[in-house]
C-alpha positions in Angstrom: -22.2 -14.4 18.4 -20.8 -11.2 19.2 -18.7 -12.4 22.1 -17.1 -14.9 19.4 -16.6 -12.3 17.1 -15.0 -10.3 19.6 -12.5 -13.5 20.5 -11.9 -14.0 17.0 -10.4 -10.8 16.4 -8.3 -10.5 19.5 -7.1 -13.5 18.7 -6.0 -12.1 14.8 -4.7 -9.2 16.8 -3.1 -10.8 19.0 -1.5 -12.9 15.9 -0.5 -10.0 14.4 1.3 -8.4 17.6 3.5 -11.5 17.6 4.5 -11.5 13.8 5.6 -7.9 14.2 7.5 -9.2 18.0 9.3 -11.9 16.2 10.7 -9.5 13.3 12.3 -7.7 15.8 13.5 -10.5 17.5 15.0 -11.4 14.0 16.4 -8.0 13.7 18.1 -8.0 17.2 19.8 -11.3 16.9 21.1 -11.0 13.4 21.7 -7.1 13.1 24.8 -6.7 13.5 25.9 -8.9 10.6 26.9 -7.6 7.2 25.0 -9.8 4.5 27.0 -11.7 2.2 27.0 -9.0 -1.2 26.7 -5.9 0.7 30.4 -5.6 1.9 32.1 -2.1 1.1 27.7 -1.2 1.1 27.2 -0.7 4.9 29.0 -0.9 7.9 28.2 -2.2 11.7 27.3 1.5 12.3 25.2 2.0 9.2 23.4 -1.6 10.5 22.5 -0.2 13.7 21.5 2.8 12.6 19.0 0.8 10.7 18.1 -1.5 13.2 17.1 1.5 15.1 15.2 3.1 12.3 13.4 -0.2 12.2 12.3 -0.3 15.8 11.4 3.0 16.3 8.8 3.1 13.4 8.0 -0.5 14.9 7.3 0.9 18.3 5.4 4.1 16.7 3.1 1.2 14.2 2.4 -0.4 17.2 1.0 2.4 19.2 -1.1 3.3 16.3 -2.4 0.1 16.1 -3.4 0.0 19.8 -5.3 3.2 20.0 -6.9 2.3 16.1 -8.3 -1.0 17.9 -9.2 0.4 21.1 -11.7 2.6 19.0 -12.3 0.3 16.9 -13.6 -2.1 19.7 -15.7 1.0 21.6 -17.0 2.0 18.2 -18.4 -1.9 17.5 -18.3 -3.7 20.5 -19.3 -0.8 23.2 -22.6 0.1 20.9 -21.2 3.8 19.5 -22.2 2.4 16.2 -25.8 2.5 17.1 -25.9 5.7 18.6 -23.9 7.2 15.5 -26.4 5.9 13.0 -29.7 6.9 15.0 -27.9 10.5 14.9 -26.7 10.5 11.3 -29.9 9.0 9.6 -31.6 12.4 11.8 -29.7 14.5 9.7 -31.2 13.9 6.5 -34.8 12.0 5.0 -32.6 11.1 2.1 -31.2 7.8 1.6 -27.9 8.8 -0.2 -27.5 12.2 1.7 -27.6 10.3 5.2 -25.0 7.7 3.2 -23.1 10.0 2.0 -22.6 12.0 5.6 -22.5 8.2 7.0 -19.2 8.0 5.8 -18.0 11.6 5.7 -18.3 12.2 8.9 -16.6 8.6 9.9 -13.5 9.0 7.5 -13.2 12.7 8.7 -13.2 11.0 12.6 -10.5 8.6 11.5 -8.0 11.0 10.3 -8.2 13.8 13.0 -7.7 10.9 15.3 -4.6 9.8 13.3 -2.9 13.0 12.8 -1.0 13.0 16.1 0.9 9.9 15.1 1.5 10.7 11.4 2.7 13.8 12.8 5.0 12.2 15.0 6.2 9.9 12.5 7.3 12.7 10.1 8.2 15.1 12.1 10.1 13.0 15.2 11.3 9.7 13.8 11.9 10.3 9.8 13.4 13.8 11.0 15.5 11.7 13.6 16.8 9.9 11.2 17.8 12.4 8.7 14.4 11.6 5.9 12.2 14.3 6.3 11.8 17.3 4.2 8.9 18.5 4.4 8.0 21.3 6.1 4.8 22.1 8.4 3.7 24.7 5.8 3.9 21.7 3.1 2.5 19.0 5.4 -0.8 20.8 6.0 -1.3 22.0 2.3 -1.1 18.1 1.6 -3.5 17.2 4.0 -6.4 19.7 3.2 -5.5 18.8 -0.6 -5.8 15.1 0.0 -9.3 16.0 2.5 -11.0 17.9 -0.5 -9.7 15.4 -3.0 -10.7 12.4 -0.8 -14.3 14.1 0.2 -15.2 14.6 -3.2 -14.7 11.1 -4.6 -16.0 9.5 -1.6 -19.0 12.0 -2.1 -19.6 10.9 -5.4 -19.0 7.1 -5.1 -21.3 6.9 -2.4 -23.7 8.5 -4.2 -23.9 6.6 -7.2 -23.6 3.0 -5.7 -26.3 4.3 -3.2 -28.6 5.5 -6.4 -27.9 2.5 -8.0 -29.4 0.5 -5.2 -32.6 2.2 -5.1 -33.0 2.0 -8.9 -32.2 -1.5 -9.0 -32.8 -3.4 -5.7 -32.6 -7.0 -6.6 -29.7 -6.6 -8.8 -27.5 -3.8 -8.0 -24.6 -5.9 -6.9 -24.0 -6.3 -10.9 -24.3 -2.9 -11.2 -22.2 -1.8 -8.6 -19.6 -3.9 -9.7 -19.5 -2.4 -13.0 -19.8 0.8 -11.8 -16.7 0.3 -9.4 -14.8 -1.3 -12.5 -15.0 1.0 -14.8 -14.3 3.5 -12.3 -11.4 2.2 -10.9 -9.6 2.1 -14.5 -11.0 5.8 -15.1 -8.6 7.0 -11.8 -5.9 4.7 -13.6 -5.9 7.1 -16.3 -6.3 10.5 -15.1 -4.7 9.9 -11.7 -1.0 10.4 -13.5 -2.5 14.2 -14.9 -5.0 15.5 -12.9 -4.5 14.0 -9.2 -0.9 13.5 -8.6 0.7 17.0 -10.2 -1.1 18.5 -7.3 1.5 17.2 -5.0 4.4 16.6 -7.0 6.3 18.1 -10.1 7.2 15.6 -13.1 9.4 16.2 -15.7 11.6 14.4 -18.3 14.6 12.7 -17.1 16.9 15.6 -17.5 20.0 13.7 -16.6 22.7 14.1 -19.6 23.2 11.3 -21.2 20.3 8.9 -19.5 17.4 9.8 -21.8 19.9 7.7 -24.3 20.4 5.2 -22.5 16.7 5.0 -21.5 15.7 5.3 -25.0 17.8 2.0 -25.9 17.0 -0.1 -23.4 13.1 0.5 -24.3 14.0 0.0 -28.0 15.6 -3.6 -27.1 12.8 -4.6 -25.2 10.5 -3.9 -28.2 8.3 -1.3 -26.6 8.1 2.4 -28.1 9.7 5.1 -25.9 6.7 6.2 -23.2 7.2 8.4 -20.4 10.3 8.5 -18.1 9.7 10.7 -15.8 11.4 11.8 -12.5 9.1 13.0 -9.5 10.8 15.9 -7.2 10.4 13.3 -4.2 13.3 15.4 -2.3 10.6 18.0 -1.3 9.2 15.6 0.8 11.7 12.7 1.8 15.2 11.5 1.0 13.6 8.0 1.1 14.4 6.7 -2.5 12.2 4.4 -5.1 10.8 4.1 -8.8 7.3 3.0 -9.6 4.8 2.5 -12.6 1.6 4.3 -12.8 -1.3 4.4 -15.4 -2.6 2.3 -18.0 -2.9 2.3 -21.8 -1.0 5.5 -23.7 -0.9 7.2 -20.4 1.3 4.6 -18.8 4.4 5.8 -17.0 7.8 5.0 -15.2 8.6 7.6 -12.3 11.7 7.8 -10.7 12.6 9.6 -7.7 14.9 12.3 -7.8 16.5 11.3 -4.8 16.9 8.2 -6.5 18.5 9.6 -9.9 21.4 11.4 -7.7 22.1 7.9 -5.8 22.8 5.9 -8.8 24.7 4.8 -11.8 23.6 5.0 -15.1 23.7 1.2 -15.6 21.6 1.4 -11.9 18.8 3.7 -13.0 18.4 1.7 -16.5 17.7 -1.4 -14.5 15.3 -0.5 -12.4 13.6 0.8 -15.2 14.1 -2.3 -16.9 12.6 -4.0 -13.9 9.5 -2.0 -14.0 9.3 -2.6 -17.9 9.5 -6.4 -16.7 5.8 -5.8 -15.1 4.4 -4.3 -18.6 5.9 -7.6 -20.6 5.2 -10.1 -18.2 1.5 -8.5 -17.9 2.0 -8.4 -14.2 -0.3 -5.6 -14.6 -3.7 -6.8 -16.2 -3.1 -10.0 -14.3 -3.8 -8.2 -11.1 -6.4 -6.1 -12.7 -8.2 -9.3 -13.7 -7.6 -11.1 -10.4 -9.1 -8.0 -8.3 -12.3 -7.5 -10.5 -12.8 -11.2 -10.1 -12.5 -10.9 -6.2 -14.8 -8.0 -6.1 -17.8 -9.5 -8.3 -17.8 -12.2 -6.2 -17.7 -10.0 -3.0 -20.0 -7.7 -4.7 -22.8 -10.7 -5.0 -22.0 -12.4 -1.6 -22.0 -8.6 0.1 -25.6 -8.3 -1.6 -26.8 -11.5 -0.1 -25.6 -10.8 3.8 -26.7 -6.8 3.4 -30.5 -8.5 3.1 -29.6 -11.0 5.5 -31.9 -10.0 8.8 -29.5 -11.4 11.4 -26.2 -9.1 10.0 -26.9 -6.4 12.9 -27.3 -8.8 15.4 -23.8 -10.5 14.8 -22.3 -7.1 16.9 -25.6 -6.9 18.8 -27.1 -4.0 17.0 -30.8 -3.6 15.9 -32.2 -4.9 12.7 -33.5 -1.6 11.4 -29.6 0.0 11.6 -29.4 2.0 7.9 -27.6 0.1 5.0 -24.0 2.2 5.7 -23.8 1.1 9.4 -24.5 -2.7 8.0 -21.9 -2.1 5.3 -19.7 -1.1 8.1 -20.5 -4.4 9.9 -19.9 -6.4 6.7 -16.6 -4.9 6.3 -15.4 -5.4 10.0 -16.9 -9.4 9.3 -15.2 -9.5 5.8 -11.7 -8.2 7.6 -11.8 -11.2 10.1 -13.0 -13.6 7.6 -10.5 -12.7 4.4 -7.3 -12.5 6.9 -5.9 -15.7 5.7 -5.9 -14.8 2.5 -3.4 -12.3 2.6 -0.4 -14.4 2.9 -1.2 -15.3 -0.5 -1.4 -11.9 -1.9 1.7 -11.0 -1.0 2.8 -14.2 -2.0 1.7 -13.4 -5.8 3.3 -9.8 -5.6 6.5 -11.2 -4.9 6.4 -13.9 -7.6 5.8 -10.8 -10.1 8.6 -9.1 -8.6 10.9 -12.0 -9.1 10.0 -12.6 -12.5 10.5 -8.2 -13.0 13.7 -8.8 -11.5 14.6 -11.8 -13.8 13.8 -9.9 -16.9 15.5 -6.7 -16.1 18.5 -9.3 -16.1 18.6 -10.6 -18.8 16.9 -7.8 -21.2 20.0 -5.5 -19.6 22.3 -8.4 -19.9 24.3 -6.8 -16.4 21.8 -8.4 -13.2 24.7 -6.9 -11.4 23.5 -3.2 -12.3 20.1 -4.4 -10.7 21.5 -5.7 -7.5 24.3 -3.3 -6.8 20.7 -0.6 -7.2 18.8 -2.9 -4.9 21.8 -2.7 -2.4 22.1 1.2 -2.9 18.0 1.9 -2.5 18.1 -0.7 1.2 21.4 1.0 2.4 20.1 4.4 1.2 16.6 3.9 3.3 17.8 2.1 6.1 15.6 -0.8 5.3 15.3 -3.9 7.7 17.7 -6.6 6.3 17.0 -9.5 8.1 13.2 -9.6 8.3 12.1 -12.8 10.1 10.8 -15.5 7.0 7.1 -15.5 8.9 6.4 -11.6 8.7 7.9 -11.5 5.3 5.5 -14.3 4.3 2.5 -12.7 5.4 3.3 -8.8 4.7 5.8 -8.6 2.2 5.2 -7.3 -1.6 8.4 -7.7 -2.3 10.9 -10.9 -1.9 13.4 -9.6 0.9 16.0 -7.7 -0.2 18.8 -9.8 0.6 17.5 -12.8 -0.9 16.7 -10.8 -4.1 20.5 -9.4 -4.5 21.5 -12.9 -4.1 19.2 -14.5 -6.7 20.9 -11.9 -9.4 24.1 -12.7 -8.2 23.9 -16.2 -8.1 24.8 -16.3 -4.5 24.1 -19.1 -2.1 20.5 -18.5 -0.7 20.7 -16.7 2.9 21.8 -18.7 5.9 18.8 -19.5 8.4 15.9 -18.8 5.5 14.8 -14.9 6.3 15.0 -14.0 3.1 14.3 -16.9 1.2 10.3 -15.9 0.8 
């Protein structure tokens, strides 16, 4: 079984390696072309500059990948599992402690062994390329901020689902479930006060004259005037973007501030309009529901193959491994097993972003406003404009940009179908 499981996921790899050859292959024969609607946008030079962009955080994914599944294979396949866990479990007679440094010590691995390449990536290509703002002094304070922050949660989560399992052996799938649940929504509404001010400043939109305009739009949509707030983005990136966050009375719109200085009025009222399209269309709670119904069910079926004697053996391993290094089994299985599925979860995203996009057209009454920002946010970040249809399908949250700036202008779709997802 192992050799099979081994085949099965070099042949996903493999599958993924040629979605991510043919986008380029896309991007190299129709690069040079000025879509239809982004005249006057972006020239030949601005394409290829893109283009470029594209290919070198490609090439940099790519490597990244290769040395995150050559570990992945020696850490699985070559047995290092087995010798971790005989090792951790000697640390500690307690169930949850031994957990607990189970995956500590695993995440803490992981990252150490990524920082070369997110290092590169900031520091090298985004710097190349004229995005990069942060500074070495700023990058580190982030990462031992985001290690305490992430060590402490994954701390305490692992020790409550792991007391919960001892409490309640034959049902504490429920109870994890609920747990997770309920803790999931908790993050939704302090994350926007507590977690992210410790990496960026929010404030009021301060722009003259936008609060108005902000404050009417809401009024016409029939929702009471929440949060707008803009995020000091620049510190970090010139990359540009909007996005919702919270739940409830703590729900909020952010905006970039790179973002605010790159756009119109009429521009920045859309995309807020567009985001407001998620709260009306209940885009939100729909995906709330849909994940809490995916998780109870993987909560129940994860309960069933954790008792399940033959688990270990599926990667060769003993039976008597410790529950985290069969949850660690599980998850590789569930990875290879669940891979079709997320086609259609990015399928659903960009349904919801189409309908966002369709509201924010007609609550503004100007869909123009929205595409010209859509045009302005792609040009701005050197996005990939010709994406080939099959990546887009499987990976993309969001409909391709040139299809979407044709949809609000009532364009003819794309010629050749990439971006007709």
């Amino acid at each position: 079984m192992k050799l099979y499981l081994f085949c099965l996921f070099a042949m996903i790899t493999a599958f993924t390696y040629w979605l991510r050859h043919i986008n380029l292959q896309n991007l190299k024969q129709h690069g040079d072309k000025i879509p239809e609607g982004f005249e006057g946008a972006i020239d030949v030079e601005r394409l290829r500059r893109s283009s470029a962009y594209t290919f070198d955080s490609s090439r940099l994914g790519l490597w990244d990948s290769l040395f995150d599944n050559a570990v992945l294979i020696v850490f699985l396949f070559g047995g290092v599992i087995g010798v971790y866990d005989y090792y951790v479990r000697a640390l500690s007679s307690s169930p949850t402690i031994t957990a607990i440094l189970f995956f500590l010590l695993l995440t803490w691995v992981s990252t150490l062994l990524g920082i070369p390449f997110d290092l590169y990536g900031t520091f090298r290509i985004e710097a190349r390329y004229g995005f990069n703002t942060t500074t070495p002094r700023l990058w580190i304070m982030d990462f031992i901020k985001s290690q305490l922050i992430g060590a402490i949660m994954l701390s305490f989560l692992v020790a409550v689902v792991f007391q919960l399992i001892q409490w309640s052996p034959q049902s504490w799938w429920l109870w994890v479930w609920g747990f997770m649940a309920l803790f999931s929504l908790f993050m939704m509404f302090i994350s926007p006060y507590v977690i992210e001010p410790l990496f960026n400043k929010f404030e009021p939109v301060v722009e003259e004259g936008l609060e108005d305009d902000i404050r009417a739009m809401m009024e016409k949509a029939g929702l009471k005037v929440g949060k707008v707030m803009q995020m000091d983005a620049s510190r970090r990136s010139k990359h540009s973007n909007a996005y919702f966050t919270g739940i409830g009375r703590v729900k909020r719109i952010v905006l970039f501030d790179t973002l605010i200085r790159q756009m119109s009025h009429g521009e920045i009222v859309a995309v807020l309009a567009h985001e407001i399209g998620h709260w009306k269309k209940g885009h939100i709670w729909k995906r709330l529901l849909w994940a809490e119904v995916m998780a109870f069910g993987g909560s129940w079926i994860s309960f069933k193959l954790l008792m399940w004697p033959g688990l270990p053996g599926l990667l060769g391993l003993p039976a008597e491994i410790s529950l985290p290094a069969k949850m660690v089994v599980l998850g590789f299985v569930a990875s290879l097993v669940l891979f079709p599925l997320g086609p259609f979860s990015a399928w659903r995203s960009r349904c919801h972003e189409r309908e966002a996009d369709s509201f924010a057209a007609d609550l503004t009454g100007r869909p123009e406003d929205l595409a010209s920002a859509l045009v302005k946010m792609s040009v701005e970040n050197l996005s990939n404009l010709f994406p080939h249809p099959f990546y887009a399908g499987f990976y993309y949250s969001h409909p391709p940009i040139v299809g979407r700036v044709h949809a609000l202008r009532g364009l003819p779709k794309p010629a050749g179908g990439a971006n007709k997802l």
